[in-house]
C-alpha positions in Angstrom: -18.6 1.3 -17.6 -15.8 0.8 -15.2 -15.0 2.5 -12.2 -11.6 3.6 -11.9 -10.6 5.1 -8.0 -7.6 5.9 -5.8 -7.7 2.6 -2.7 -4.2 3.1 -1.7 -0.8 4.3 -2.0 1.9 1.9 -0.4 5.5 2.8 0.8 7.9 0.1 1.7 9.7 -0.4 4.6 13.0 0.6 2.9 15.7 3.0 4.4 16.9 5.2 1.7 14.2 4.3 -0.4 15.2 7.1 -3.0 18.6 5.6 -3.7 16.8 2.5 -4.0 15.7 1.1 -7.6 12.1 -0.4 -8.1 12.7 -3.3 -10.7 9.8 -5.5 -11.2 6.3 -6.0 -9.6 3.5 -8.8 -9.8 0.0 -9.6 -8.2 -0.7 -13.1 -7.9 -2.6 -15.4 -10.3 -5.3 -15.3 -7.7 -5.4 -11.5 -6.8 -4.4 -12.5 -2.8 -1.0 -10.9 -3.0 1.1 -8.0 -4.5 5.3 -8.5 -4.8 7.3 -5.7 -5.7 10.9 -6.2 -6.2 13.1 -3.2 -4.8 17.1 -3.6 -5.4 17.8 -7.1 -3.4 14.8 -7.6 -1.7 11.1 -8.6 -2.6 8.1 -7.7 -0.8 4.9 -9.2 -0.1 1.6 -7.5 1.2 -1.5 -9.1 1.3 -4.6 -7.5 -0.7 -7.3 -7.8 1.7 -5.7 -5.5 4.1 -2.4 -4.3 2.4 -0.1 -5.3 5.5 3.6 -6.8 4.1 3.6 -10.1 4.8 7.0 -10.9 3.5 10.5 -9.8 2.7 12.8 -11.6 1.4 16.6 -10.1 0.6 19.2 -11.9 -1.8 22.1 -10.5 -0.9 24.9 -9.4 -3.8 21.9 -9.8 -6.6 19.5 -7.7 -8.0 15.8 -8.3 -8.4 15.0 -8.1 -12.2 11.7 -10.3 -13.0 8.9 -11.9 -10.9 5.8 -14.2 -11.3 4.0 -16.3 -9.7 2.1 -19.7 -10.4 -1.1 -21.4 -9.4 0.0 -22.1 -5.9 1.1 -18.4 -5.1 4.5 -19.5 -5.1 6.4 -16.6 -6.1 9.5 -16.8 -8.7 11.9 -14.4 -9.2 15.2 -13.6 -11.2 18.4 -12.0 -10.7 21.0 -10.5 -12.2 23.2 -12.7 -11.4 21.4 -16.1 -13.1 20.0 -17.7 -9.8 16.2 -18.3 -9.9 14.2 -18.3 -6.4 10.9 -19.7 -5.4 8.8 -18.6 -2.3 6.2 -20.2 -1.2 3.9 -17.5 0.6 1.3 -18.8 2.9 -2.1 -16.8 3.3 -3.2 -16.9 6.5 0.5 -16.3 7.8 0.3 -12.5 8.7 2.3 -11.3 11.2 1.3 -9.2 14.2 3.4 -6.4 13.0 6.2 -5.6 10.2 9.1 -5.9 11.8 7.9 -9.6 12.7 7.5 -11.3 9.4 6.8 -14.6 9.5 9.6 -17.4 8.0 8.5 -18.3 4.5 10.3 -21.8 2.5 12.2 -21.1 -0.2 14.5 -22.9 -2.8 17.1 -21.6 -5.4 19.2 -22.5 -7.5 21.9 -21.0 -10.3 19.6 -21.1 -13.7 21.7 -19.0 -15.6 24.9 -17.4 -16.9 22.8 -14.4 -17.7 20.6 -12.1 -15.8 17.1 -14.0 -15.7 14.8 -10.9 -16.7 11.6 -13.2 -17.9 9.7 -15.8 -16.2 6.8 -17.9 -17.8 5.4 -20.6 -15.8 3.3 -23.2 -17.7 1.7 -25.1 -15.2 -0.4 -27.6 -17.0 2.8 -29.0 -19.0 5.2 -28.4 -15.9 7.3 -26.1 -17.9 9.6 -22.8 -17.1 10.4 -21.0 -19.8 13.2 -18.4 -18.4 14.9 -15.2 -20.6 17.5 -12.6 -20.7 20.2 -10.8 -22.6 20.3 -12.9 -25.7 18.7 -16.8 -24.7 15.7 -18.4 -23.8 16.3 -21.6 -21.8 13.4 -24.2 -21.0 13.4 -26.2 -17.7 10.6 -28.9 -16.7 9.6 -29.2 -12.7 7.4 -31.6 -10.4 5.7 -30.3 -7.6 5.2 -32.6 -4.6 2.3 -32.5 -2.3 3.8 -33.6 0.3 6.6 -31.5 0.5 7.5 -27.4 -1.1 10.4 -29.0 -2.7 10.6 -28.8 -6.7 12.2 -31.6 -8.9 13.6 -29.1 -11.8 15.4 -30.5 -15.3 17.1 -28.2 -17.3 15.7 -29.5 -21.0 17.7 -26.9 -23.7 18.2 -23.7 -25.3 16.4 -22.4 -28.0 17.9 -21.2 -30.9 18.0 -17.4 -32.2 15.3 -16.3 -34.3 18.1 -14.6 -37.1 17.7 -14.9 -40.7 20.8 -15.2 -42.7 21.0 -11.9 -43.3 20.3 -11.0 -39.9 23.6 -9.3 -38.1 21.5 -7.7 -35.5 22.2 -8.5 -31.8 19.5 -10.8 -30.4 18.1 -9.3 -26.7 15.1 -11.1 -25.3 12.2 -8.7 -24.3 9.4 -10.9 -23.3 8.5 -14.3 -22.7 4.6 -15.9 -22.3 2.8 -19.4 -23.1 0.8 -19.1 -25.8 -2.4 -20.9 -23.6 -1.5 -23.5 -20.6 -2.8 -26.9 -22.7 0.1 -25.8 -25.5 3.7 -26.6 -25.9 4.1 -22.9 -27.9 5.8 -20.5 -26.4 5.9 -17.0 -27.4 9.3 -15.0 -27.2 9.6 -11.1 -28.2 13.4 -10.2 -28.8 14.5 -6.5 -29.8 15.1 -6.5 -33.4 13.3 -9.9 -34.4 9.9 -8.7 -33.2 7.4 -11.8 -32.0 8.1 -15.3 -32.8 6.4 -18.9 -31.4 8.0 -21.6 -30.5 7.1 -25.2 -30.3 9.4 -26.5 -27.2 8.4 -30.1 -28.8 10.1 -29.9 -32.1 12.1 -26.5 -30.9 11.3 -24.8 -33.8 9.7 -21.5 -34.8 6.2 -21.9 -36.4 6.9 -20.4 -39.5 2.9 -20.2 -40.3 2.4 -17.7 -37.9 4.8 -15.3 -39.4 6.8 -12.4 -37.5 5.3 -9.4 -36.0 7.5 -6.7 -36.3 7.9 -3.4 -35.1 7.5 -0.6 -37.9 10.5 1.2 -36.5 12.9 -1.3 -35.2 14.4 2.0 -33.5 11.5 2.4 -30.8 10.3 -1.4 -30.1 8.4 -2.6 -27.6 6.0 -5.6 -27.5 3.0 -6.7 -25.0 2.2 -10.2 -24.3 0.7 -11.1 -21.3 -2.9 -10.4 -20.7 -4.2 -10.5 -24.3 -5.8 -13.7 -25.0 -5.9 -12.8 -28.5 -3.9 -10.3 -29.5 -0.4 -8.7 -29.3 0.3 -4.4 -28.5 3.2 -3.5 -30.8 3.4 0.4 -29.7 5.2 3.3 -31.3 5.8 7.1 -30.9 2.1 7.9 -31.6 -0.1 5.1 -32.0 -0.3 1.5 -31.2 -0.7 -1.5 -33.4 -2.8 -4.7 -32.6 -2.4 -8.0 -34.1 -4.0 -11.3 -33.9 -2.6 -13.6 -32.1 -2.8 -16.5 -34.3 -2.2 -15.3 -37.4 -0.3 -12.4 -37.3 -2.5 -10.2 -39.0 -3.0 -6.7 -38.1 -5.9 -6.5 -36.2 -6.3 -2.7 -35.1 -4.8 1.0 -35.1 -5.1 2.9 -31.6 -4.1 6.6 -31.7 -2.1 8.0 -28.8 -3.5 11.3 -27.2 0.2 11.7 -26.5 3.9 10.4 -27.0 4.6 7.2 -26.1 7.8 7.3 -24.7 10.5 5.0 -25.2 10.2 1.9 -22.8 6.6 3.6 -21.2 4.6 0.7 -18.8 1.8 -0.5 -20.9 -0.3 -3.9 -20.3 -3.6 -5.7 -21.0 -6.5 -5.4 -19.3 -9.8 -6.1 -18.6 -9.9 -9.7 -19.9 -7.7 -8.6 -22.7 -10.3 -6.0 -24.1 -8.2 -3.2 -23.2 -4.5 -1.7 -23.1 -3.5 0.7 -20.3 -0.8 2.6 -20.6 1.2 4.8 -18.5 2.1 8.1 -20.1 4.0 10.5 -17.7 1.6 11.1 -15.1 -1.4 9.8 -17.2 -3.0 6.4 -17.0 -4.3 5.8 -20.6 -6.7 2.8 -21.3 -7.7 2.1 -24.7 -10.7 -0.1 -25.4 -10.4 -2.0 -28.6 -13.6 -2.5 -30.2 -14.8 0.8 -29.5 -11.2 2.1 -30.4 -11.9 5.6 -27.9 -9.7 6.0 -24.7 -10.0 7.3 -20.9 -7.3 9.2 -19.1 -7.3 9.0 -15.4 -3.9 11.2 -13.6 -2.2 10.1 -10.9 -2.3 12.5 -7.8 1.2 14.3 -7.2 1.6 14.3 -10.7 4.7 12.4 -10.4 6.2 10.2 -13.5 4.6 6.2 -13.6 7.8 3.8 -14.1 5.9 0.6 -13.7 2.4 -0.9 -14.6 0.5 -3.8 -13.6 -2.9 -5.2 -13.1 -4.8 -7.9 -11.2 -7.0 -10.5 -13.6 -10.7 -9.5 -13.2 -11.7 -11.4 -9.3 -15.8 -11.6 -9.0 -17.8 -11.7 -5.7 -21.0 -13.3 -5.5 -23.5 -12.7 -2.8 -27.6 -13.8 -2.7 -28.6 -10.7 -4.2 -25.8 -9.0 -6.6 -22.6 -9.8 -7.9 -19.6 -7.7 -8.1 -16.6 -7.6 -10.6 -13.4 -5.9 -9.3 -9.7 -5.7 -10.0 -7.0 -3.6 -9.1 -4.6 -1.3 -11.1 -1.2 -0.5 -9.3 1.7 2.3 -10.6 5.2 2.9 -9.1 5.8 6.7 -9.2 9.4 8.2 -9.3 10.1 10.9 -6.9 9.0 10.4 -4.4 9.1 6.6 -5.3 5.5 5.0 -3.9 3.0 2.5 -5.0 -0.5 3.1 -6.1 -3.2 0.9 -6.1 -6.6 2.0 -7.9 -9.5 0.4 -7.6 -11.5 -0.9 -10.8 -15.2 -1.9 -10.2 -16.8 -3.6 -13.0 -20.8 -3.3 -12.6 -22.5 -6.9 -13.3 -24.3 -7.6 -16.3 -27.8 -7.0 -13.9 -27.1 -3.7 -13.0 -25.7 -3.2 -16.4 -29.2 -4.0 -18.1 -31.0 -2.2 -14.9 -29.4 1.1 -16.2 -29.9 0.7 -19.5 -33.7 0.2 -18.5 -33.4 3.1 -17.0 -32.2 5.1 -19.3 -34.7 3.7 -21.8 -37.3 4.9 -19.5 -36.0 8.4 -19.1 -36.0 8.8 -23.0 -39.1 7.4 -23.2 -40.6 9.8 -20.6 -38.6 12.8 -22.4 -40.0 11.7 -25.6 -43.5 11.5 -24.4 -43.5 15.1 -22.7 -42.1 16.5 -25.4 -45.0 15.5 -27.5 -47.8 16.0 -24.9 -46.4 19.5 -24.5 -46.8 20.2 -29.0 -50.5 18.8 -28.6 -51.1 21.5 -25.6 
């Protein structure tokens, strides 16, 4: 069983951080850093001893979306349609905060539109970039002998409305369906899930639409579950297969979900954690039972996100961690929990022992009835 614990609780060197509006966060692919976009500036801190290492400010934007790629090159989106890339160097850390080191960095205007989603396929060299009401896909070429980015815009996708459709079209999410593919996968508002093949720039009809049973409370997860979707609702939460379509599962909610509550995958996509007020939720598919883990303060969890699963192998034992991190609202801070995942070893060395115990319990028991 997992371990879930408090490892540190982060405040950024912001002034006025309570007027200030947390709008996105992101560790990297590779667990080595943690970005938090706050108003029109990103921060950096590095996860082996949680110093910032970066911050970078784009003046007269505002941060909405950020990811990062293979190269822990971080992308991020503003409001105002310009797409940035920073490449973020790991042994760079300065001496102290105040002396952050100079980082490259290329933009360039992307968009009419706020750019609120980012998916980076880096096996096709595609960007996949979404907000308010279009998708747009861009191809790039990375040099190795320079950070520079060749980027082609390619074309818009079309909306996903039926005839009968006279709902407004609002782009909610964005992922690559796996990194060797050409489908994308777009969530929109009203439309619920549809893929995309950025070949033939068409929906795959095969795979059908996954909807929201009340179009008034949507809300879709993507990323993280290799293969399945999270469709949630007031009280429960829906799981389908990812290739089909097909409902998969029916998780019950030990409370209201609210309207637009954090919620992501995790551990390896066996999982959804949810933030619930001041609750952490996690929901383990399979077993369909749940854990709830609070948040000291007890203050409100606006954001969610997780680190993919890192392993650490020494001569003797191997250990499986990852981290968990929440933005509270007043006062606004970060949390980072710790998530340690025993190895299959000590797995089977408890279960031994367990077996043991019984065993012994069991053999008491009867050698007390002969007496």
């Amino acid at each position: 069983m997992a371990l879930y614990s408090p490892e540190q609780i982060l405040y950024p060197p912001v002034n006025n951080i309570a007027f200030k509006k947390f709008n996105a966060l992101a560790f990297s692919l590779h667990g080595c850093f943690l970005a938090v976009g706050i108003g029109n500036s990103v921060y950096v801190w590095k996860t082996l001893t949680w110093k910032p290492i970066l911050c970078y400010q784009k003046p007269g934007s505002m941060i909405v979306s950020l990811t990062w790629d293979e190269r822990d090159c971080l992308y991020f989106g503003c409001n105002t349609g310009w797409l940035t890339v920073v490449a973020v160097v790991a042994d760079k850390v300065p001496v102290s905060s105040s002396s952050l080191p100079p980082y490259h960095s290329e933009g360039f205007r992307a968009s009419q539109k706020s750019i609120q989603h980012i998916a980076i396929n880096n096996a096709r060299n595609r960007l996949a970039l979404g907000g308010e009401d279009e998708v747009t896909l861009w191809s790039f070429k990375a040099h190795d002998s320079n950070p520079y980015h060749d980027w082609i815009f390619i074309r818009k996708l079309g909306n996903p409305q039926d005839e009968n459709d006279e709902m407004n079209v609002v782009v909610t999410g964005l992922e690559w369906a796996y990194d060797h593919t050409m489908h994308l996968v777009a969530s929109y508002l009203k439309q619920g899930i549809v893929t995309w093949d950025t070949a033939s720039y068409r929906p795959l009809f095969e795979t059908g639409r996954i909807v929201s049973d009340n179009l008034t409370y949507p809300g879709y997860v993507l990323a993280g579950g290799s293969m399945f979707y999270a469709v949630p609702s007031e009280k429960q939460i829906r799981i389908y297969k990812r290739l089909s379509g097909s409902s998969y599962r029916c998780l019950r909610s030990p409370d209201r979900i609210a309207h637009g509550s954090p919620m992501v995958w995790a551990h390896q996509g066996t999982c959804v954690l949810a933030a619930l007020g001041n609750k952490l939720v996690l929901w383990h598919l399979e077993r369909r039972d749940y854990r709830v883990f609070e948040i000291q303060d007890h203050q409100r969890i606006t954001h969610l996100t997780r680190m993919a699963v890192k392993w650490a192998r020494t001569s003797t034992k191997t250990q499986v961690t990852c981290r968990i991190v929440a933005i509270t609202d007043n006062p606004k801070a970060i949390h980072v929990w710790r998530v340690d995942v025993p190895s299959k070893a000590k797995r089977s060395n408890a279960l031994a022992m367990r077996s043991l115990v019984l065993i012994s319990l069991v053999f008491v028991g009867l050698l007390y009835l002969y007496l």
